[in-house]
C-alpha positions in Angstrom: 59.0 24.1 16.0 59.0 22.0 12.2 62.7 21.3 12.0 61.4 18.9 8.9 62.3 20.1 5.1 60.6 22.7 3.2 58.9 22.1 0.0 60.7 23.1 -3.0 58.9 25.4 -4.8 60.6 24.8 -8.0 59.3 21.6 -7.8 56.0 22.3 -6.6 53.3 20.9 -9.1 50.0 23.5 -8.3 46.5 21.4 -9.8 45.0 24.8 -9.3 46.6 25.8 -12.4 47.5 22.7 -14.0 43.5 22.3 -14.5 42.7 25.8 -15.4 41.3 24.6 -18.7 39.9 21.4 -17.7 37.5 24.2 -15.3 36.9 26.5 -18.1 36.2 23.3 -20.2 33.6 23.0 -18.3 32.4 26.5 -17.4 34.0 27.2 -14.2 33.3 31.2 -13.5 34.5 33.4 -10.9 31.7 36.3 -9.9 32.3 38.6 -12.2 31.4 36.0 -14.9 34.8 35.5 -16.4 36.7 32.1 -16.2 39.0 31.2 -13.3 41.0 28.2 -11.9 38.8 26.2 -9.7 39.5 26.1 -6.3 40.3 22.9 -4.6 36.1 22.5 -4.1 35.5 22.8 -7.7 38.0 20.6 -8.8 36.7 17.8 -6.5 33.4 18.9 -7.7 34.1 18.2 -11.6 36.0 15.4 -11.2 33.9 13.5 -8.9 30.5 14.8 -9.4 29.6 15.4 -5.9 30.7 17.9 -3.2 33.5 17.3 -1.0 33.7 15.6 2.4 34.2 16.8 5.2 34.6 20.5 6.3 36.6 22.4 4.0 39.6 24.5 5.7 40.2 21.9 8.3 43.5 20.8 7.4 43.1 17.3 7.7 39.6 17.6 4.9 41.8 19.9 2.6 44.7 17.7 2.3 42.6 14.5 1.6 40.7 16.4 -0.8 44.1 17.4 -2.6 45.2 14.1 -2.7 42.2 13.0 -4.4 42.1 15.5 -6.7 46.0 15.3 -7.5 45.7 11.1 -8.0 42.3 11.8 -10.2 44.3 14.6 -12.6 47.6 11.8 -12.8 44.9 9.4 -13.5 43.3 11.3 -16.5 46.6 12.1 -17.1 46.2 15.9 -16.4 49.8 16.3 -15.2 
């Protein structure tokens, strides 16, 4: 098995909630109509104006998409 470190959760920066009002900025709403974070989709969405690549939930698609959403929030300077 992963012998590797863990991640620190103390350290842990989550863009989920780090752009909760950048996505109600811009009227992200969960089903019941009421704001929410945006998931990693949305985020990619707002930011980039397009959908994201590749198939969600496959880890190697959710990680790039992570990465570009994390570098894009650092760039507007988000977090």
């Amino acid at each position: 098995g992963y012998t590797g470190p863990l991640l620190d959760g103390r350290r842990a920066l989550c863009t989920m909630q780090r752009s909760r009002e950048f996505a109600r900025a811009r009227g992200v709403r969960g089903r019941n109509g009421r704001p929410k974070v945006a998931s990693n989709a949305e985020l990619f969405t707002l930011f980039f104006n397009r959908p994201p690549p590749g198939q969600l939930h496959d880890a190697l698609a959710d990680v790039r998409v992570t990465k570009a959403c994390f570098f894009e929030g650092r760039r507007r300077r988000m977090w």
